[in-house]
C-alpha positions in Angstrom: -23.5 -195.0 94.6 -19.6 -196.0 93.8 -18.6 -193.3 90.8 -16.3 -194.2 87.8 -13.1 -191.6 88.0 -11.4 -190.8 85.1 -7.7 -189.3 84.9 -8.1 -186.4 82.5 -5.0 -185.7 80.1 -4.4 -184.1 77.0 -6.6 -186.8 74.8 -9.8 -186.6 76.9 -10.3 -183.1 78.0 -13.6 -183.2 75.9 -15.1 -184.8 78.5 -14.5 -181.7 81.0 -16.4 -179.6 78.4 -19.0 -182.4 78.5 -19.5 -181.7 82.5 -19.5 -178.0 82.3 -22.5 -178.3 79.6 -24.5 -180.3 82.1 -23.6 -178.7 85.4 -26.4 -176.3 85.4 -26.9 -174.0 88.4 -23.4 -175.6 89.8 -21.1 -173.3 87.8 -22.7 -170.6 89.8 -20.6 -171.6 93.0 -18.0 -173.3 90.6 -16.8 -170.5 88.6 -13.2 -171.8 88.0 -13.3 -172.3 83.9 -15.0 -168.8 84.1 -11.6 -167.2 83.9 -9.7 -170.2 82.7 -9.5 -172.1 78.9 -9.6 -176.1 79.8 -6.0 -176.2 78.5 -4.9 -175.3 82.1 -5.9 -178.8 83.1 -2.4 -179.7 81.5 -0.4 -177.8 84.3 -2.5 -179.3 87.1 -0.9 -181.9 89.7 -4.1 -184.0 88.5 -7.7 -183.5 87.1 -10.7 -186.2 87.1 -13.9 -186.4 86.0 -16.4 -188.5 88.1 -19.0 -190.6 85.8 -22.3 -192.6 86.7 -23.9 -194.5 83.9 -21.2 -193.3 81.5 -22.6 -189.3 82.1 -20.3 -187.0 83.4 -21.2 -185.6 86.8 -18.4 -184.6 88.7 -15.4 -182.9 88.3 -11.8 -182.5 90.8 -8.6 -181.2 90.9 -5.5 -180.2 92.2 -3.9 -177.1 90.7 -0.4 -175.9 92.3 -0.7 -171.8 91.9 1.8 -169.8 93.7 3.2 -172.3 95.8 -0.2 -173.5 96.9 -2.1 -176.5 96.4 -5.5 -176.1 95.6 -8.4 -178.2 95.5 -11.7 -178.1 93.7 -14.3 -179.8 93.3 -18.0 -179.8 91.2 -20.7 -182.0 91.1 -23.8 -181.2 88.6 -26.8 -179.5 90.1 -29.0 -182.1 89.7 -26.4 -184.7 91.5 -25.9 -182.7 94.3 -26.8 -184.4 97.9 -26.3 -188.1 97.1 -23.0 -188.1 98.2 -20.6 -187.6 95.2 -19.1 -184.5 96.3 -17.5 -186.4 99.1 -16.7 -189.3 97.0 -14.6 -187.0 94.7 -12.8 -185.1 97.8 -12.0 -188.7 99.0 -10.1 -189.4 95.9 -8.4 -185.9 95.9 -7.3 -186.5 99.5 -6.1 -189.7 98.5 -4.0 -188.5 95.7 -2.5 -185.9 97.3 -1.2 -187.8 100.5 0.5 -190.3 97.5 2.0 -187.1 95.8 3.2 -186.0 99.4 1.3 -182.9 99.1 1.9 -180.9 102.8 -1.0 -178.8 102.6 -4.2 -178.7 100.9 -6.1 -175.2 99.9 -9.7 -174.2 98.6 -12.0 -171.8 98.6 -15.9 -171.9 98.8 -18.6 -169.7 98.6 -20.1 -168.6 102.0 -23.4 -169.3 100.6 -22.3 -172.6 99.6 -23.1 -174.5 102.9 -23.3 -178.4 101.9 -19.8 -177.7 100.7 -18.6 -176.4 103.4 -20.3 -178.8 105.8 -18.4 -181.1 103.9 -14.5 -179.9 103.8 -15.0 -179.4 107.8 -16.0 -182.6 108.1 -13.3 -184.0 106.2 -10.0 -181.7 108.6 -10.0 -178.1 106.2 -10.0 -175.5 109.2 -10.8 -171.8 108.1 -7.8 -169.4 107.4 -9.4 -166.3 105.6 -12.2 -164.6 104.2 -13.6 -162.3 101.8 -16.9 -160.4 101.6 -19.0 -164.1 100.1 -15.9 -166.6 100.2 -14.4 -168.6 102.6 -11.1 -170.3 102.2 -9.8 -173.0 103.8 -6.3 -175.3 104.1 -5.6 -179.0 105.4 -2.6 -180.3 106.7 -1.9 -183.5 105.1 -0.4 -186.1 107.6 2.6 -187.8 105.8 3.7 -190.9 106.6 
């Protein structure tokens, strides 16, 4: 099930462009390049793009806005369930305790309850929500 990561930078953003084409039904929870030009990938603390048999499925990041650390994540409709979601928080989580990042941020759709399933399981504790989104945080144990 192990995915192939790749670090995006400015030489292989095509292949974010690549996973939004193939997402399907996922950029209707994931609606982050909605309001967004994939250049912003340049200011983020880091951006990946998960791959299985050389197809981009998954996509991560960790975009500092305001202070704030936030995290998100997209795997492509048909992928959704065998486990990749979590593989890609895993190496988010990862990243940030190496960058010393304190706290963690993200918001999901309430409707969206595989992925929120998932970021309980994994420490995010509720902080605030909106009419159809939940947000969450994590505190990071540094070491």
């Amino acid at each position: 099930m192990s995915l192939n990561f790749i670090k995006i930078d400015q030489e292989n953003k095509n292949l974010i462009e690549e996973f939004l084409k193939t997402a399907g039904k996922s950029l209707d929870t994931f609606r982050y390049f909605k309001t967004r030009d994939i250049s912003v990938v340049e200011k983020h603390r880091v951006t990946v793009v998960a791959q299985k048999n050389n197809v981009t499925i998954g996509y991560g990041h960790l975009d500092e806005d305001s202070g704030k650390v936030w995290l998100g994540i997209a795997v492509a409709y048909d992928q959704i369930g065998k486990g990749y979601g979590a593989e890609i928080l895993d190496l988010l989580l990862l990243t940030s305790l190496e960058m010393k990042i304190k706290e963690i941020f993200l918001s999901v759709d309430r409707s969206n309850q595989k992925a929120i399933n998932l970021y309980r399981k994994n420490g995010f504790v509720d902080y605030m929500e909106d009419s159809d989104i939940l947000y969450f945080k994590r505190l990071n144990i540094l070491k």
